[in-house]
N, C-alpha and C positions, 0 to 999 in steps of 0.2 A: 706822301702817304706811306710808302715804304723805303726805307734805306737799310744798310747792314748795320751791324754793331753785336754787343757782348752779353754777357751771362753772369748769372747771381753766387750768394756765397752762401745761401742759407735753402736747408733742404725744404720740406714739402708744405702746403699749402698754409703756414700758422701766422699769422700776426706778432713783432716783435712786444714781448711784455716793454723795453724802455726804447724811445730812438735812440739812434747812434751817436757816439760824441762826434760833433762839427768839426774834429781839429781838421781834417782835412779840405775844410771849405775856408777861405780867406776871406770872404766878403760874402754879400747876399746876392740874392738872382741878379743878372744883367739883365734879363729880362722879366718883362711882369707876366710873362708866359708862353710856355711853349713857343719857338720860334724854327720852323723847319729848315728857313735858310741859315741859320747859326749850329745848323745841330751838327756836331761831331760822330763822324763816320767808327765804329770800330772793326774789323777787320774777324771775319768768321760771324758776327751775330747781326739779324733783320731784325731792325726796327719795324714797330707797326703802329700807325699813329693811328689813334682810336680817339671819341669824345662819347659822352655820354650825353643822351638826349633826357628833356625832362621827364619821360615814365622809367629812368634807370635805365634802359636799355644800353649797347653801346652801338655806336654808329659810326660810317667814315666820314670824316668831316666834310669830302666834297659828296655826298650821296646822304645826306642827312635823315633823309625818309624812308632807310633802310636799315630795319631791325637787322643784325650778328648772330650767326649762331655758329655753333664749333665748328661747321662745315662749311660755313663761310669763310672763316676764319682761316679756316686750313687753306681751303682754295686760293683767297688773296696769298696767303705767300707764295704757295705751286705758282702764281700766273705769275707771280714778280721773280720766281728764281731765288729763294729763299732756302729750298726745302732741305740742303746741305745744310745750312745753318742754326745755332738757337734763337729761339724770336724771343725780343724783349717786345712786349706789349707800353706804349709811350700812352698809357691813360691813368686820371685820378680816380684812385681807391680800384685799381685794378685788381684787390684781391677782395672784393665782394663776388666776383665772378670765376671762383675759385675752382668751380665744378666744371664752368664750362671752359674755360683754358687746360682743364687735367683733359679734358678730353680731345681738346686741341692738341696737348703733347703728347695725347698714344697716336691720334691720326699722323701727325707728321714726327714720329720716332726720335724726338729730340726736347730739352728740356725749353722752359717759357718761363718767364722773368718776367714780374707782376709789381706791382708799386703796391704798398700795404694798406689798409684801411685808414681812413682821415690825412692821407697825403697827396699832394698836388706836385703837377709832374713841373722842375721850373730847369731854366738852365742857368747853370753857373759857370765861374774858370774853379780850376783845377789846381791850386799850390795849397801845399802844405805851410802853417803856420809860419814867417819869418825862415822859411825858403824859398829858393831861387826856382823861376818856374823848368820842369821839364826840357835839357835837350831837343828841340823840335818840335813843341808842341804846341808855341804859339802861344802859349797862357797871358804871356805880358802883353799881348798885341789886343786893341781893343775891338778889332773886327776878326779875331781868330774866331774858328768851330768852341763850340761853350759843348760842355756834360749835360746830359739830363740826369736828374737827380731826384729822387722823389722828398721832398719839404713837407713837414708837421703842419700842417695849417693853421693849428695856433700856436707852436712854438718858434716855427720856421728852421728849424733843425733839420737836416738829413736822415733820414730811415734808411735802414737796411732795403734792399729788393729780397723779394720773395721768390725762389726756385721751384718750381710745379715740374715736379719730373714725371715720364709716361708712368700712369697706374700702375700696369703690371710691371712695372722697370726699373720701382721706386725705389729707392734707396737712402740710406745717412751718407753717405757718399758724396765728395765734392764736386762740382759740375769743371767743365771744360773753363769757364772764368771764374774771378774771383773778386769780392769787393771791397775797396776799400772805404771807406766812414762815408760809405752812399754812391761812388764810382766806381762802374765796370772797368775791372783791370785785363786785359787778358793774362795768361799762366804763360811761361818761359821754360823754355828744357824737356827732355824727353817724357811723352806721356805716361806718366807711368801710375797705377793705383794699387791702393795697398793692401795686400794678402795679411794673410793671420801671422803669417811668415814666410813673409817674400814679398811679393810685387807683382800686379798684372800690365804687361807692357799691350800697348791700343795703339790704335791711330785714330784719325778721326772718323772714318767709316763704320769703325765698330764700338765704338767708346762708350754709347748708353749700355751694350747690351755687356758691355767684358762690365761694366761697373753695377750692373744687377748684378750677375753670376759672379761677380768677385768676392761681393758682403756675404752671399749664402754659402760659401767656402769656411769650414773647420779647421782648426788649430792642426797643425799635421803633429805625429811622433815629436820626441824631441830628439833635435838634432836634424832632421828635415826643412831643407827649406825647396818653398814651391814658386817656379817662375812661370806666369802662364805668357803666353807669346806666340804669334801667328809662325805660320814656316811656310816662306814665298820663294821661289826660284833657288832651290838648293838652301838657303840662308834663311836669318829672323826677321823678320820684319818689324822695324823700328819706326815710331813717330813720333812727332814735335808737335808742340802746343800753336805752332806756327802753321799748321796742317801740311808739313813735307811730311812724308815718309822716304824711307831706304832699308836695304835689307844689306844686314851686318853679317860678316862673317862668327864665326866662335871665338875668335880672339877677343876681336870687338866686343861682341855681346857682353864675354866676360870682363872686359874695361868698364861697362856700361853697368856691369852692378860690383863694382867695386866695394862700396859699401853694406853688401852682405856678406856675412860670415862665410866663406864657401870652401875656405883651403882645410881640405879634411872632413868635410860635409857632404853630403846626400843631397846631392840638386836634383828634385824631380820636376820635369820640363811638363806643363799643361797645352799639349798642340797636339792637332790633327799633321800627319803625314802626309804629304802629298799623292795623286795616286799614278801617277805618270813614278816608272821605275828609274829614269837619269834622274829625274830630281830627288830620289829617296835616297839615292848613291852617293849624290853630293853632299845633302843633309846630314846623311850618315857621316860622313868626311866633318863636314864642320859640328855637328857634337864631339865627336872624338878630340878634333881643336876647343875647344870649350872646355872639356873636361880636363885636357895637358895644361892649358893654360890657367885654370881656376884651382886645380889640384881638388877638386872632388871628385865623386862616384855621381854620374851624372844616369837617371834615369827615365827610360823613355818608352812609350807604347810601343809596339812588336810597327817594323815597318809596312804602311797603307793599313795603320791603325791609329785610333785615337785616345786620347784620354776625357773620363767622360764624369760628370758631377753628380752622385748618388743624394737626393733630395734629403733624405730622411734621415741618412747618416754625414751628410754635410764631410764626405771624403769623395775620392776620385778612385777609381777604375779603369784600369786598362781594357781598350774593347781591339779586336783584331779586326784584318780590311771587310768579314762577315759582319761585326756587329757583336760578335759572341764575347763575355770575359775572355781577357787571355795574360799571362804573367809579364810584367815589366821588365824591359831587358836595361842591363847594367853597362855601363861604358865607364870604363876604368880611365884612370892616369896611369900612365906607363910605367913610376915607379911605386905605384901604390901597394901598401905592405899590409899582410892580413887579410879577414875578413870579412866586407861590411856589415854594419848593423841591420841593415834591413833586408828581408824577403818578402817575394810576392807571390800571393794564394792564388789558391786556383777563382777564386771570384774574383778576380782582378785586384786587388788589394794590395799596397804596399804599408808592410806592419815593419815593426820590433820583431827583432828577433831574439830578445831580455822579455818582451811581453807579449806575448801571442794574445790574438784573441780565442778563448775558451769559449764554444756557445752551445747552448743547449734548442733541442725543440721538442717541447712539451704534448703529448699524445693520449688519447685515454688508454686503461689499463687493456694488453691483452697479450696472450703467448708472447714470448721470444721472436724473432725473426731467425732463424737459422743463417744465412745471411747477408752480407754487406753489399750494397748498392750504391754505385756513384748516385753525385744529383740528377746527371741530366737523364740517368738510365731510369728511373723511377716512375712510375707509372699510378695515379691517383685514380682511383673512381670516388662513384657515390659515397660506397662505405670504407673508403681509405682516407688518409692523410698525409697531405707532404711533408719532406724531409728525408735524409738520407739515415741509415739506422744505425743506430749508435752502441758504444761498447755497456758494458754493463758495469751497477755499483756505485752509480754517483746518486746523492742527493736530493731527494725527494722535493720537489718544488712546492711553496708553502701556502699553494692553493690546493695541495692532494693530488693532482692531474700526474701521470706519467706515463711508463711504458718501459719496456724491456723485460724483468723477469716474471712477472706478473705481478709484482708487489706495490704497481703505483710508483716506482722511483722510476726518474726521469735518466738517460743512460749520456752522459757526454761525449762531444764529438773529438776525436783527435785533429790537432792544431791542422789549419788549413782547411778545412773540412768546409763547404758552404753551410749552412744550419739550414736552406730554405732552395729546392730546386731550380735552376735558371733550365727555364725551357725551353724546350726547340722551335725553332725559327721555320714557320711553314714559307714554301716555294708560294709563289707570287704569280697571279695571272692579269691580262688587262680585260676589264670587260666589257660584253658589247653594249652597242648603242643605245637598244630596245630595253636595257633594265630599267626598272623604275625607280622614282626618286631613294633619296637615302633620309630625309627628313629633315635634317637640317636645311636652310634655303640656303648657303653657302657653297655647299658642296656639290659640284656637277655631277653629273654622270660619266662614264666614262675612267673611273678611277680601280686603282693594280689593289688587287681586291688577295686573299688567300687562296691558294687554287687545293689544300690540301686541308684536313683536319685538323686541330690543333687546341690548346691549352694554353689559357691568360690568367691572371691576377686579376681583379678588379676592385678596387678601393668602393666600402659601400659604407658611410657614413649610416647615425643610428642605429635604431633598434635593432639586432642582429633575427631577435623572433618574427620579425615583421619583412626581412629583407623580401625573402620569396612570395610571401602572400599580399604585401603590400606594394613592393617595387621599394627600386633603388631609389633615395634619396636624390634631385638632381636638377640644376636651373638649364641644365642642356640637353638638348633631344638625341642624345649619345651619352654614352658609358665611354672610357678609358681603361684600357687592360693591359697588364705588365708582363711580359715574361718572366722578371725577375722580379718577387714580391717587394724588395728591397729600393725599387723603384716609387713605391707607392709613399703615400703621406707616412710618416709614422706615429703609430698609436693607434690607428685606422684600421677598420674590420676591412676584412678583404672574402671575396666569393671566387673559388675556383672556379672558373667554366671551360665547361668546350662549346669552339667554335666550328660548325659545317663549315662547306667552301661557301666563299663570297659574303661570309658576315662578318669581315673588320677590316680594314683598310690600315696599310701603316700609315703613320704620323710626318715619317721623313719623308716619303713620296706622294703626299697631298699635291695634287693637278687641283689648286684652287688659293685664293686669299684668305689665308688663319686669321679671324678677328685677331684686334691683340692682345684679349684676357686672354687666349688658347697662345701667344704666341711660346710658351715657355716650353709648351708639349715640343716644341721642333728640338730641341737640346736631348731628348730621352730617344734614342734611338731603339728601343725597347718596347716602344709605347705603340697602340694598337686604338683604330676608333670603333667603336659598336656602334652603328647608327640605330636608331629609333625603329625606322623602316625595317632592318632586317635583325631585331633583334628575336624573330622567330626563327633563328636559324643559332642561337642560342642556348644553354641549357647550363644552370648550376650544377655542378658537383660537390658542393658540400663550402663550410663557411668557414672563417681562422681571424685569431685577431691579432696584432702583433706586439708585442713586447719590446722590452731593453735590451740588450745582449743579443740579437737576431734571435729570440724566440718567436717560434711561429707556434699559437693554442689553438687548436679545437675551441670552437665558439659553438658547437651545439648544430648547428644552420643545416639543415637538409638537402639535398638537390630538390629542382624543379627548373620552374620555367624565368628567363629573367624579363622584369617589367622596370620599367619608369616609374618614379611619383615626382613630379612638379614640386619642388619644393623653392622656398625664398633663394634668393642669392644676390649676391654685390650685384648693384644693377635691375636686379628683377623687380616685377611689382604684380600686386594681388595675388602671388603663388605661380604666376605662368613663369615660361621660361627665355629665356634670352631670347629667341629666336622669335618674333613676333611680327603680324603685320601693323603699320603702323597707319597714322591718319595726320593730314590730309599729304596725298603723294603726291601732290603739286601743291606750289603755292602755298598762303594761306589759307585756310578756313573756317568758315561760323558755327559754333558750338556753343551750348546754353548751358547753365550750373545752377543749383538752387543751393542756395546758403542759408542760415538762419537769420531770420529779422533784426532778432537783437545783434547787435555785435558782439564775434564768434571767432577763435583762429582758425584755419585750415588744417583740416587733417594731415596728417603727418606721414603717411605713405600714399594714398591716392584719392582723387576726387572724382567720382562720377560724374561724365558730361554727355548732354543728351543732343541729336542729331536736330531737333525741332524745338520748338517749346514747352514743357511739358505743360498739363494741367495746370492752373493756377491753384495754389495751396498757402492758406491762410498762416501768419511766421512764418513765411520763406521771402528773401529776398532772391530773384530769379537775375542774372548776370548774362549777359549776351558777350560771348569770348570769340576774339580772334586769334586762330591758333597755329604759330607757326607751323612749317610743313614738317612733318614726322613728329610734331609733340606729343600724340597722345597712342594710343592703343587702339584699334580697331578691335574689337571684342567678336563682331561676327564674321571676320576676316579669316582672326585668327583660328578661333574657334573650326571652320571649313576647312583651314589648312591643316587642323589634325587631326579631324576626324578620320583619317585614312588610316590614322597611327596607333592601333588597337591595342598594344604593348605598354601605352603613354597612358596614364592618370593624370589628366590635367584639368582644374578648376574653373576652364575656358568654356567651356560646354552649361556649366550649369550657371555661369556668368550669364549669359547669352539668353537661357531660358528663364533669368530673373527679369530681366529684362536692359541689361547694362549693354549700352553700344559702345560708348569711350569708356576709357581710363585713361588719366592726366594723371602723371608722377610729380612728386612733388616738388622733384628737382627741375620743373619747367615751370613751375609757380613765376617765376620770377619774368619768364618766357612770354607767357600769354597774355593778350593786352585785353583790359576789358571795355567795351565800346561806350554800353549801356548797362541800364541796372532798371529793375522792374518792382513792383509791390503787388500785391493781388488783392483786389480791394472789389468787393461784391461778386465774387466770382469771374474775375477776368483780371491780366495783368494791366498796371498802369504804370508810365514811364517816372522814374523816382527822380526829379534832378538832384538830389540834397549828394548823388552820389557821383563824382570825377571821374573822368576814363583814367588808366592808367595800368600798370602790370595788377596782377590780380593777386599781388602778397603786396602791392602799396598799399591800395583800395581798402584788403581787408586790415592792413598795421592801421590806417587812419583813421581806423571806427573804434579799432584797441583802445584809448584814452576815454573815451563816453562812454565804453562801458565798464570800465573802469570807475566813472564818476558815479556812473550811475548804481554800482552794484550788481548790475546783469548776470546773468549765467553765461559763461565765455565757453561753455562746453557746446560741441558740433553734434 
């Protein structure tokens, strides 16, 4: 059922337009099918041997009576000892189940390799066309370990495998193996993935997540190049596609990227400092070797600091052992002549020093400011705006908005300048026991809360007129708030607020398990949660949108009170939000549906299912569903669980009062097996045999062709 083995070549869930050329396969199957005692082991990736039972579902072949679902899935590898590993799933047409393997790969933080549509999983030997087989591999021998390989079923050609990387983790980015013309290869040589300009050195421990944060990495200066790289026990820490690691001195390290440009370059290092002081000493010590030995300007976050990935403008910032921006310190070669190209801003920024960034922040018209204020000194209320205040005489911006002499011209900031306040970091308290919940069901109690007043950012998609009176746009029972607005999406309205003590929680010191669409918040050390719960401890100050050039505008937005609104999201269904109670919490369960008589597709976001049978009603076909545990929506669950939450505008409530108890997404269509099928025939239901058990998007594709013949209305 399970063994180790390898990983795909191709990114995320797509079907190949042509198969692969065969050259790589010399003959056809030695076996007529799957064969577990012939299967070839690869070294870092679990096998998982899956069959597919006759309602689609997938099964273990010794448990055959046992529907799969992502949590299954996940678990069989945890018990086997997998969970270091990538799983190749060993079943045909393993990417009809594309949704629930993606969801297999955010559960266990690694990618999952899928056989493609109309391919049958066979094994074969392993030579290349009129060559000799592999060193050691056994290929000539007629009892050696065979490839699994996934085969065209009617061409009998090799496909490509299909890569399903974690959701939120996604990337075009290469996985840990690689394939050849339908064979898992493993990769050879130092792990290393590719920056805009440079390289991110991984090991295997962190390899999914350096290879997300590495694609949403920007083009640096020219002349810059960027090495991101862990820093362990004084040194770098270095790893192979073999999974050793070892930590390199500076010498080394600079052997190890020989082939980037570096002698007379700007190497800027992306690592966190350690926070023990001998190890920052030694560190220290071997940059300095790095830098003698590479012949660059070698640049690094201020020591028991880190360098940190700005979202929106896809660069990096220096942050100090606080957290706060702080300038990049330079480490020279000893005969290095002149003076470098680049400096670093007080927002942590390493620019040109041939191109500064210029930036403006746009304000409505009013007196002069008589003087100049840093950013962090700055103080916003209702009827203020942020930014630090600018010289006079530039350019009118060509929406009319400004500020400075009265005349509507916007006033430019002198180089360095942040354009947008980074705010002060409130002290931290733990709290007690006795508080009540925070709204999300994730997050305990018990969590190091603001012990002081303070001032966030908060990204508030939509209508900017609607933000206060309607609520914030949002599929989570929480808001996110930035010290630095520069942190947020960009393009994104944003809502100044102050926060009392005890309404937000930071993001880096969560006492709890981050789903993993929130796992990205753990990277912004800036970032702040508002729960639901105490978002009466809340209050806008006034709204802004942001612009190109770190322009921050006035968007009009008033202060008031901040509110939720339930809106759609990845995931979500009928407008509630992520956080739901589900149905049935054990087991299976029985659940009824009414469909139309005639043959109909399925709705396309969710299906109402009812706890009993409902009324018989003349054109409906009535469906008796068994439904795996947590498939659907518990509507009067949920509904109870927010009613506490009086800040929240959620659709759950008036769900409830329609009369809706489930909701079934439609991504479990495929999920739900339907037992029986009914007719209503004189006011009462009658058992219909004309209609199969089976999942309840077979059931309903097998009526598609008759009504098709027939002409029917196929609309629901």
């Amino acid at each position: 059922m399970g063994t180790e083995l390898a990983q795909p070549a191709r990114s995320a869930g797509t079907e190949p337009a042509h198969p692969a050329v065969d050259g790589g396969i010399e003959r056809l199957p030695a076996t007529r099918r799957f064969d577990p005692r012939r299967h070839r082991r690869i070294s870092g990736l679990f096998d998982l041997w899956l069959e597919t039972d006759p309602d689609g579902g997938l099964v273990v072949p010794t448990a055959p009576g046992r529907h799969l679902d992502a949590r299954a899935v996940a678990d069989l590898v945890r018990r086997s000892g997998g969970t270091a590993d990538d799983v190749r799933i060993l079943a045909d047409d393993g990417a009809r189940h594309t949704g629930m393997f993606s969801e297999v790969a955010g559960l266990l933080g690694h990618d999952v390799l899928v056989s493609p549509v109309g391919a049958d999983i066979r094994h074969v030997t392993a030579r290349r066309a009129g060559a000799d087989p592999e060193p050691g591999s056994g290929d000539g021998d007629a009892a050696a370990p065979l490839h699994a390989v996934p085969l065209d079923r009617v061409t009998r050609r090799p496909l490509d495998w299909i890569v399903v990387q974690p959701p939120d983790l996604a990337t075009g980015l290469p996985g840990w193996f690689t394939v050849d013309r339908g064979l898992v290869r493993p990769r050879t040589g130092v792990v290393g993935l590719p920056l805009p300009d440079g390289v991110a050195l991984a090991t295997r421990a962190d390899f999914v997540t350096r290879r997300a944060i590495a694609q949403r990495l920007g083009a640096a200066a020219h002349g810059m190049v960027t090495v991101a790289v862990t820093a362990r026990s004084g040194g770098f820490l270095v790893g192979t596609y073999r999974g050793t690691q070892a930590v390199h001195r500076g010498d080394q390290l600079s052997a190890l990227l020989g082939d980037l440009p570096l002698y007379g370059c700007d190497l800027r290092l992306w690592l966190t400092w350690p926070s023990d002081a001998d190890e920052q000493t030694r560190l220290a010590e071997q940059v300095g070797e790095l830098a003698e030995t590479s012949g660059a300007t070698v640049w690094t976050p201020p020591p028991g600091g880190s360098a940190e990935l700005v979202e929106q403008s896809r660069d990096l910032r220096a942050l100090d052992r606080a957290g706060t921006p702080a300038p990049w310190q330079a480490h020279h070669p000893r005969y290095a002549a002149g003076q470098t190209g680049f400096a670093s801003t007080d927002d942590g920024r390493l620019v040109s020093r041939l191109a500064r960034d210029r930036v403006t922040v746009d304000r409505p018209a009013r007196p002069a400011e008589p003087t100049r204020h840093t950013a962090a000194a700055q103080h916003v209320g209702p009827d203020q705006h942020a930014g630090p205040t600018r010289q006079a005489g530039a350019a009118a911006p060509a929406d009319g908005s400004g500020d400075g002499d009265g005349s509507g011209a916007p006033v430019e900031e002198e180089p360095g300048w942040s354009p947008v306040p980074v705010l002060p970091r409130p002290a931290l308290v733990g709290e007690g026991r006795r508080v009540p919940g925070y709204g999300p069901p994730w997050l305990p109690r018990g969590q190091q809360v603001n012990a002081e007043e303070f001032e966030a950012f908060v990204p508030a998609p939509g209508d900017p007129a609607r933000l206060v009176s309607h609520g914030v746009p949002s599929a989570e029972l929480f808001l996110v708030g930035f010290l630095d607005a520069r942190s947020a999406p960009r393009g994104s309205h944003l809502l100044r607020v102050r926060i009392q003590p005890g309404g937000a929680i930071p993001v880096t010191v969560l006492r709890s398990h981050v789903p993993a669409r929130l796992q990205h918040l753990m990277r912004l050390p800036d970032s702040y949660l508002l729960p639901a719960a105490r978002l009466d401890l809340v209050r806008s100050l006034g709204g802004f949108r942001t612009e190109k050039f770190g322009r921050l505008v006035s968007s009009g937005v008033e202060g008031g009170p901040v509110r939720i609104h339930s809106a759609p999201g990845n995931g979500s269904l009928a407008g509630l939000s992520h956080d739901v109670r589900r149905w049935p919490t054990r087991g299976a369960g029985r659940a009824y549906a009414l469909l139309p008589a005639k043959p109909a597709r399925l709705p396309r976001g969710w299906l109402r299912l009812h706890h009993q049978p409902p009324p018989a009603r003349p054109g409906r076909l009535m469906v008796e569903l068994r439904v795996p545990r947590g498939r659907s929506i518990d509507v009067s669950a949920t509904a109870g669980a927010l009613a506490g939450l009086t800040l929240v505008r959620t659709p759950a409530q008036r769900l409830r009062t329609a009369g809706v108890a489930l909701i079934l997404g439609s991504r479990s269509y495929e999920r739900v097996r339907v037992e029986r099928a009914y007719r209503a025939h004189e006011g009462a239901w009658q058992r219909d045999p004309a209609v199969s058990p089976g999942t309840l998007s077979a059931v309903v594709a097998a009526r598609q062709p008759a009504a098709a013949g027939a002409g029917s209305d196929a609309s629901t």
